[in-house]
C-alpha positions as CSV (number, residue, x, y, z in Angstrom):
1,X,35.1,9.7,-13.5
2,X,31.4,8.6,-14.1
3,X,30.6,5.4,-12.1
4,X,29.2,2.3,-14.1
5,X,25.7,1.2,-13.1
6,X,25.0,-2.4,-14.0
7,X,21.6,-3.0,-16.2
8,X,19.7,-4.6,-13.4
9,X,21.2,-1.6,-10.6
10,X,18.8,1.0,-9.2
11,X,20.8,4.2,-7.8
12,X,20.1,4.9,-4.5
13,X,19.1,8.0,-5.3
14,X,16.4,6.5,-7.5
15,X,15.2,4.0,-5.0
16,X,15.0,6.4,-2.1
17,X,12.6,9.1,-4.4
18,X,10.5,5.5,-4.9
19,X,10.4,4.6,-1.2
20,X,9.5,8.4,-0.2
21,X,7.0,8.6,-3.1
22,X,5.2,4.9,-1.8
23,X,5.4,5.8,2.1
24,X,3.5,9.1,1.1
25,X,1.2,7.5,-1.0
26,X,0.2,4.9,1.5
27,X,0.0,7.5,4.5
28,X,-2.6,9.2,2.3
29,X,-4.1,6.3,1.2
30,X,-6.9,6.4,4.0
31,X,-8.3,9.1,3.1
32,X,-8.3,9.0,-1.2
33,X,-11.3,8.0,-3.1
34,X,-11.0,4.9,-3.8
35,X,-12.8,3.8,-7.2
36,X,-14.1,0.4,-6.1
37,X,-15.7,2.0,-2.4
38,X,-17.9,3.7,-5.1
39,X,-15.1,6.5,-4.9
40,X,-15.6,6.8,-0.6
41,X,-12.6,6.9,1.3
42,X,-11.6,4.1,3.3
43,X,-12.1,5.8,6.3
44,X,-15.9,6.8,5.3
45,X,-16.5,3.3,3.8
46,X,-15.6,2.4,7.6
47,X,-18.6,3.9,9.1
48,X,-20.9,1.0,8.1
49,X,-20.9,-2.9,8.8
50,X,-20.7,-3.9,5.3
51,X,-17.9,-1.2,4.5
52,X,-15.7,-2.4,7.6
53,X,-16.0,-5.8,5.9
54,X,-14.8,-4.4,2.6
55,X,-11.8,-3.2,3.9
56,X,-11.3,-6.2,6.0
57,X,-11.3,-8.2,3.0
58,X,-9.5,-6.0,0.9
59,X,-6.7,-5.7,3.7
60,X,-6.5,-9.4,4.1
61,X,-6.5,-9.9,0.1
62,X,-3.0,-8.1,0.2
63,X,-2.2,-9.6,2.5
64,X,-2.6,-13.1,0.9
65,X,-1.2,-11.6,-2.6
66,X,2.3,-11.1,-0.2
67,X,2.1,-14.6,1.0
68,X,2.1,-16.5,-2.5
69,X,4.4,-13.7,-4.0
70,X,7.4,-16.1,-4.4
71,X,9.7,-13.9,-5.7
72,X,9.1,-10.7,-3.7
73,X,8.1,-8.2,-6.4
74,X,5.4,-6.5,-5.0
75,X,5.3,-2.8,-4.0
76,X,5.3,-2.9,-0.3
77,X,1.8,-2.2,1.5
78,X,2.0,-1.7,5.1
79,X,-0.9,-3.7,5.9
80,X,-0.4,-3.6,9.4
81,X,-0.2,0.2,9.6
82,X,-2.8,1.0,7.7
83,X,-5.1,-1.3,10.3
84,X,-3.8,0.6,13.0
85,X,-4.7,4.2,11.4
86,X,-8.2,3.1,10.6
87,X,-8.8,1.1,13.9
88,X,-8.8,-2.3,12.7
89,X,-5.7,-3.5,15.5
């Protein structure tokens, strides 16, 4: 027997092959080009005053965007890890 999903239920199976794909995505995240750091990765657009500030912003912009998310439907960024890998703790 087949079991019944409901129109608004995600199978696990589904949700954990979205969680793995995200969690990869953000541990490479550092080092992609990113279009708007004039395709530099975040970890070269660290090397300079200005860059570090970029990312700073940027970091605390999601950050922000999590705050007056009311309803929780954001992908998850892990801010705080992603500080820590590029030295920003």
């Amino acid at each position: 027997m087949e079991d019944v999903i409901e129109d608004d239920e995600i199978p696990s199976s589904v949700t954990k092959q979205i969680d793995d794909f995200f969690e990869k995505y953000y541990e490479d995240w550092i080092n992609m080009k990113i279009p708007s750091f004039d395709n530099m990765t975040p970890l070269q657009v660290l090397k300079t005053k200005e860059g570090k500030e970029k990312i700073e912003n940027l970091l605390r912009d999601i950050e922000n965007e999590y705050a007056r998310s009311a309803i929780g439907d954001l992908p998850f960024f892990p801010v705080e890890k992603i500080r820590k890998r590029l030295g920003l703790d």
